[in-house]
C-alpha positions, 0 to 999 in steps of 0.5 A: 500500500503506497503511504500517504505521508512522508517518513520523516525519521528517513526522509524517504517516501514509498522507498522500494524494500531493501534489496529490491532492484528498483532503478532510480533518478537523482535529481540535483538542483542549481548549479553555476560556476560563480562567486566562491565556487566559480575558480574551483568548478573552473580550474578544478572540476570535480573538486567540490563534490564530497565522497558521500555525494559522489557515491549518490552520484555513482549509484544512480541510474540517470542523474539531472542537474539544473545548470543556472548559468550560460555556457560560453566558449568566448564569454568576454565577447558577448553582452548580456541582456538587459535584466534584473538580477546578475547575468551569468555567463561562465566559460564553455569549459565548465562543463567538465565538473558536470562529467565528472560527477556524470550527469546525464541530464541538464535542464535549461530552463531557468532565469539565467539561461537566457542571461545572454540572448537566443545565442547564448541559449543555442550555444549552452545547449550546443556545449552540453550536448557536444559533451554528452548530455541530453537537454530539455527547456530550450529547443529549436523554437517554442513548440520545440522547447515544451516538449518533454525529453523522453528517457528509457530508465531501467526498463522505463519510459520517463518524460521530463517536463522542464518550464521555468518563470523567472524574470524572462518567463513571461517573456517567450517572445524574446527568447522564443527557444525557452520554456516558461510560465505558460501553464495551460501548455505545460499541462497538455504537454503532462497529459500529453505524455502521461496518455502515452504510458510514461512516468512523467516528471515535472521539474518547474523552476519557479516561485518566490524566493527564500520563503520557507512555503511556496505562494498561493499560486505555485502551491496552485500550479504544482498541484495542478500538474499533478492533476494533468498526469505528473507522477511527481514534481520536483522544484527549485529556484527558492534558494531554501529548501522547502516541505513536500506533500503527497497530492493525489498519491504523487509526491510534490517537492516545492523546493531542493534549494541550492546544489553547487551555487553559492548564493553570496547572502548569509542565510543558514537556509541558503546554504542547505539543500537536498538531492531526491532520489527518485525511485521508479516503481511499478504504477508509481513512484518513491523518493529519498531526499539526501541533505547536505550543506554547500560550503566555499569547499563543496557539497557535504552530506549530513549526517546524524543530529544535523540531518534529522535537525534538517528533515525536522525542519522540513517537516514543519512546513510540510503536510498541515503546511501546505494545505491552501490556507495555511499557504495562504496564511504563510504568504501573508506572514511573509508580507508582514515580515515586513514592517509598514513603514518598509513597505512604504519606503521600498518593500516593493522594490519601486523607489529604486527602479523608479530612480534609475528610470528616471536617470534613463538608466535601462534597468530601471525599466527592466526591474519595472517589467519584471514586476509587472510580468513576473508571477513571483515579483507581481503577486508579492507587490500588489498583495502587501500594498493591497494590505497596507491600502486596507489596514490588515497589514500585521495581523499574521500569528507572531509564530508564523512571522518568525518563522519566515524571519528564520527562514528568510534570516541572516543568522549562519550558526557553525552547527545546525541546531 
């Protein structure tokens, strides 16, 4: 009988009984050779990844990675776009940290794959493909980028289902090779796929960032690929690990956090993360997530009090969490994380944009678009304005707001306690 919560003593869910011979798919989260861990991934590649990670790595049979930067093979001659947020841009030669830990698998659609143009996402996908990866989230037009990548996994057929909502999503003219938020076609194209007797996986990067819960319309859109076939949803862009949920018998992961991406920001839960193991069983699915904690030196597992401390805090925002108004609760706290008076002095992020458009600074009209196109940015402004204009601005329970202030915090412990 499948469960219908996850294990939190294991963090495991459906996992196959010991012995059984049951093929499995690792899935890892951002990778990008910048900041701290740009020289290292560069000049040493393969350095980064502890041997507890390279023996998840070893054991897998397919192992998918989302690549969170542009490959180029001359970076200094290009010019990135106009954007909100750090273009990344890495050397071409970069790729050879993803060989070495043997991934198979690189998923394009992401907020940084389109950091230099349709040019700049023709040449990452040529540069990983040229060393042996197969691809998904960009193809050679838009009907081409949201079709799923087909697999045969141990006796399998599995379809990847990679979109992506980041500051260019709403934009898929501009970039017409990249997949995003175009929800009703990403749901025919699970259906699509699941009609045709695949286990299909959907793989969303997506939804605000740093809050220990999706927002009311992630929480909506990741449940709702589980309603148009997906057997399970794995998500990340967050940049914090967050809780999973069992929605109508398939498991949806809203966030793994970091992989080998180092954030640049202090924060405990930025620098935390977990791989999933996903088993593919007959008629269904199981999961395993493997904690670890990113350091300027690499991916370290956890282990023992510090990775039950890890799933005992995914677990907390995980079932009763997740129910639709608790999300919505959580999303309300997070707003009220922030006093009135910084929701009237820049909250929203518009004092600053205003004046570089007024300075007839191009970002300031890129930081402009991406609030009002972006679902992340869009609904997080006018929802905590819309609170302050009506006086319900601080009526969260103090407990959540914590919370959230914890999650979202800058306090960085040596230990995990």
């Amino acid at each position: 009988m499948i469960p219908a919560t996850v294990d939190w003593n294991t963090g495991a869910w459906n996992e196959p009984p010991a012995g059984a011979d049951a093929p499995s798919i690792l899935f890892c989260a951002d990778w990008a050779p910048v900041r701290a861990l740009e020289q290292p991934i560069v000049e040493r590649p393969g350095s980064l990844y502890s041997a507890g990670v390279r023996a998840e790595l070893e054991r897998s049979d397919l192992r998918v990675v989302n690549v969170e930067t542009t490959l180029l093979r001359n970076p200094e001659a290009r010019r990135p776009i106009v954007k909100e947020g750090p273009p990344f841009g890495s050397p071409a030669r970069a790729v050879e940290d993803l060989l070495s830990a043997e991934f198979d698998v690189g998923l394009l659609a992401n907020n940084h794959t389109g950091d230099y143009g349709p040019e700049g996402i023709r040449e990452t996908r040529t540069v990983l493909e040229e060393a042996g990866l197969r691809t998904t989230g960009t193809g050679t037009d838009q009907e081409d980028a949201y079709e799923a990548l087909v697999l045969e996994v141990g006796g399998h057929s599995v379809a990847l289902v990679n979109f992506h909502e980041g500051e260019e999503g709403a934009h898929t003219e501009r970039n017409p090779a990249l997949a995003g938020w175009d929800l009703p076609r990403v749901y025919a194209e699970v259906a699509r796929q699941k009609a045709a007797g695949r286990t299909v996986i959907a793989v969303p990067h997506a939804d605000r960032e740093f809050f220990p819960v999706p927002a009311p319309y992630g929480h909506a859109a990741y449940r709702g690929l589980v309603e148009a076939g997906a057997d399970a949803v794995i998500g990340h862009h967050p940049h914090v690990p967050r809780g999973v949920e069992i929605h109508k018998g398939a498991p949806v992961i809203y966030s793994q956090g970091n992989f080998l991406f180092w954030s640049g920001q202090r924060g405990l839960f930025r620098r935390l993360g977990f791989m999933v193991r996903l088993y593919l069983r007959e008629r269904s699915v199981g999961f395993r997530l493997l904690p670890y904690r990113i350091r300027p030196d690499g991916l370290v597992l956890l282990e023992g009090r510090e990775r039950q401390w890890l799933l005992e805090q995914l677990q907390s925002v995980s079932g009763e969490a997740l129910r639709p108004d608790s999300v919505r609760a959580y999303w309300r706290a997070a707003m009220d994380a922030f006093s009135r008076e910084e929701w009237l002095r820049d909250a929203t992020g518009m004092e600053f944009t205003f004046k570089q458009m007024q300075a007839g600074e191009p970002l300031g009209i890129a930081r402009l678009r991406t609030r009002l196109c972006c679902p992340a940015h869009y609904n997080f402004m006018t929802e905590g304005i819309t609170r302050v204009l009506e006086g319900t601005h601080g009526d969260s329970p103090p407990e959540l707001v914590e919370r959230v202030r914890r999650w979202t915090g800058p306090d960085e412990p040596e230990t995990l306690a």
